[in-house]
Structures are given as C-alpha cells and as structure tokens.
N, C-alpha and C positions, 0 to 999 in steps of 0.2 A: 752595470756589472760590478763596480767598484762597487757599492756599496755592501753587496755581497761579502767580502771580505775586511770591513772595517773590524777593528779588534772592539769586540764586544765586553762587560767589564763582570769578570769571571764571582761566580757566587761559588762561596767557602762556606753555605751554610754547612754544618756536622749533619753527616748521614746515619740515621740510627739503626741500633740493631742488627744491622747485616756486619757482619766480621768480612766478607768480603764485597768490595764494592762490585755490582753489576756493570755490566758494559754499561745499556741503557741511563743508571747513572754517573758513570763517568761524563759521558757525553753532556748530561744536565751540568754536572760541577765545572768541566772546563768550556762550557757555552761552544760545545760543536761535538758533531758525529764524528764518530771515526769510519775513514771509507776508504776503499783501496783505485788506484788509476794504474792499471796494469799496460805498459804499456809493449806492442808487441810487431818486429820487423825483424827484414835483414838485416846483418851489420853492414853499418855505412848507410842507412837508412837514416838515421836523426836518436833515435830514441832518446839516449842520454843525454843529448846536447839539448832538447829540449823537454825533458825533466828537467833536467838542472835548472834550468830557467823558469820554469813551475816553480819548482821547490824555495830560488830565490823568491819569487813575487809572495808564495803565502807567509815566508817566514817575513817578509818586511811586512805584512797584515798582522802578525803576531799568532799566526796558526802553526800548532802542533805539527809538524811534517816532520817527513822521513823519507829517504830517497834509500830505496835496495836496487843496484845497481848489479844484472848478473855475471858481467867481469870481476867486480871484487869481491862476490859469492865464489866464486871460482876457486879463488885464489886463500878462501877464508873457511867456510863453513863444510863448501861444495870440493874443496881441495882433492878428495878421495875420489870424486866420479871422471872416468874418459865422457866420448862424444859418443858409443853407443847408445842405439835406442832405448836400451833398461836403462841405463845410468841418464840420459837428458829427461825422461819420464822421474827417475827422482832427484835429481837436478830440482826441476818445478815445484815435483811436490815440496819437497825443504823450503824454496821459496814460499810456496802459499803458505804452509804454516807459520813462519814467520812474518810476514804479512798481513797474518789470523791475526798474532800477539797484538802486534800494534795497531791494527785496526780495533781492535778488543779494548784498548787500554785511550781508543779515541785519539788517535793519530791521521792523520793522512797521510795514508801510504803510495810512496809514487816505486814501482814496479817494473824495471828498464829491463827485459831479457826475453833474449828473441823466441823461446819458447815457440816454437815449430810446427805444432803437432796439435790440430783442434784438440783434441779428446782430452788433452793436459790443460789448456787455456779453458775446457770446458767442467774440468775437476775443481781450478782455481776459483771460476765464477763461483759454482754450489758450494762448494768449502765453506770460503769467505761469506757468500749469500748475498743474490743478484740485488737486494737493494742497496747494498752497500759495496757496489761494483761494477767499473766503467772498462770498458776495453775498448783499449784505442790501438786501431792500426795506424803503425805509421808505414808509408807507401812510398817504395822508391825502386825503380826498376833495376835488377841485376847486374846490367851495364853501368851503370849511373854510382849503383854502392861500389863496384868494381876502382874505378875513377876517383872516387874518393878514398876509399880506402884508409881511413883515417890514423888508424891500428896497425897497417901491413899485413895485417891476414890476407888478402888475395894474394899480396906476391908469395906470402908463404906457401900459400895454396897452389899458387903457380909453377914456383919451382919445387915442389914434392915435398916441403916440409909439413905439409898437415894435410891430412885425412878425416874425412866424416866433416867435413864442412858445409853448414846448410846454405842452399840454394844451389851446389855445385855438387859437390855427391852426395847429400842428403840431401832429402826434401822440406821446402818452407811449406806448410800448405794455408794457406792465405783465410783470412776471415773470414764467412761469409757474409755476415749481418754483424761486426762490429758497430759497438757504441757509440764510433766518430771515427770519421777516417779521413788522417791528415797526408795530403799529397805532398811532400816534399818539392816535387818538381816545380808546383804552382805556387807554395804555400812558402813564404820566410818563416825563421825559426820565430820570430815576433807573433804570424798571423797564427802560427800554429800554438803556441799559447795562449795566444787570447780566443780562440776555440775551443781549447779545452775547459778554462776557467769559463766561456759561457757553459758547456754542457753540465760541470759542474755547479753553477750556480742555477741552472733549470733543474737539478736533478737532488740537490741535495738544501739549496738555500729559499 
C-alpha cells in the first residue's frame, strides 16, 4: 500500500497552447489525480479525527491535500445558513462545489460533514463525478456519539440549547451502498485509515 503513496518526481514539461490548463492535465504536471474522500456521520462518530490522520499520512507522501472540514465551513463560508432542511441542502451543495475546485486543480480532497440526507451525498457524488469519488461512511451508534460527545453538542442538545440536531430531531439517513464503511466500534482511528488509504489505492493508484 506504501508504495502507492511514494512522492513521485513531478514533470514541469511547458503545456502548450491551452491558455488554461485542463484538469486532466493538471493531474499529468503534478504526477496525481485530483479526487474527493467525502466522508459522512453522526457527530461524535470519528470523521474529522480520522481525516486529519488521512490528510497527515499523504502530506508526509508529498500529496497535494486538502481537508474541508464542515464545522469550519460553518463558521466560514457556511456562516449565513441555520440547520433547516433548505439551508443543510445548500450547506452541501457550497461544499461540493468547493471540493469541485480542488479536485479540478488535482488535489485530494478530504470532506468531513455529516451531510445527512442521501439525495445531497447523492448531488455531491454526480457533481464532482463518481470516478473521482469515494464515500465513506463512518459508523457509530447514537448512544456511543452521545458518550463521547467530543464538541458538547449533545449536552447542548440536552439541555435545549440546540434544535434541528441530526440523529435526535432531525434525521441522519444512513448509506446505503457506501464506498467503505468504517465501524468506529470495531475499527481504531489507525485501522480506519489504513482502510481508506487501501480503497484509495485500489481505486485510484
């Protein structure tokens, strides 16, 4: 699987004639596709903590990555949308499209937000465009995200300061045929990255 990830030694040949570079050649100039790892749970499920861990392992390979994380879209891009269902519907989409970019520009895009709602994880896939797109569920039961809690949203949730919270008054609706689906319960944040990095290097390397 290592080998998959060895820093390859990037070709600067001059691209002619095109005033702008196409994806497909970006991909050839910096010796890698750009591809997106979406990945999608309750909170308190893992996502980010093992993104991040993704994100370290290719940047020490010397791969273009990118981590969009959807708490600091929140607070960033996403600042204007509540938790209604219009607003978590473009929520996503603003994500996918920025996720387009950098996939476009031959990145690896790693995609942490809980994204709720098939029909939105199912806009993202065709957006972006399924060969250059992995969905990962990450898997942890209700009680279990509750427990951990890592954020304090459940307590918020608990004592009435938040409303429209997925999996408790809103609905999470679950994958049904995701790309890889990593069990939190069974899985350490280690085994669960070296899972992804296999699916990724059967799918893309």
């Amino acid at each position: 699987m290592r080998d998959c990830f060895k820093p390859k030694s990037h070709n600067y040949r001059v691209l002619q004639t095109a005033k702008i570079i196409r994806c497909e050649d970006k991909d050839k100039l910096f010796c890698e596709q750009g591809f997106v790892l979406w990945f999608t749970g309750l909170s308190g499920s893992g996502k980010s903590t093992i993104a991040v861990e993704i994100e370290k392992k290719l940047l020490d390979c010397g791969r273009a990555v990118y981590l969009l994380d959807g708490d600091n879209l929140r607070q960033g891009l996403n600042y204007d949308l509540d938790f209604s269902e219009k607003d978590r519907n473009e929520n996503i989409r603003r994500i996918t499209e920025v996720a387009l970019l950098f996939k476009n520009a031959a990145f690896i895009t790693l995609v942490a937000a809980i994204s709720p709602y098939r029909r939105t994880r199912e806009f993202a896939r065709n957006r972006i465009g399924s060969d250059h797109f992995i969905e990962v569920y990450v898997k942890a039961p209700l009680k279990e995200c509750m427990k951990r809690d890592p954020k304090g949203l459940y307590r918020k949730v608990n004592s009435g300061q938040l409303e429209n919270f997925t999996g408790i008054s809103d609905p999470y609706e679950e994958p049904e045929n995701p790309d890889l689906l990593l069990d939190t319960m069974k899985l350490s944040v280690y085994q669960c990255v070296e899972q992804v990095l296999l699916q990724v290097c059967r799918k893309f390397f």
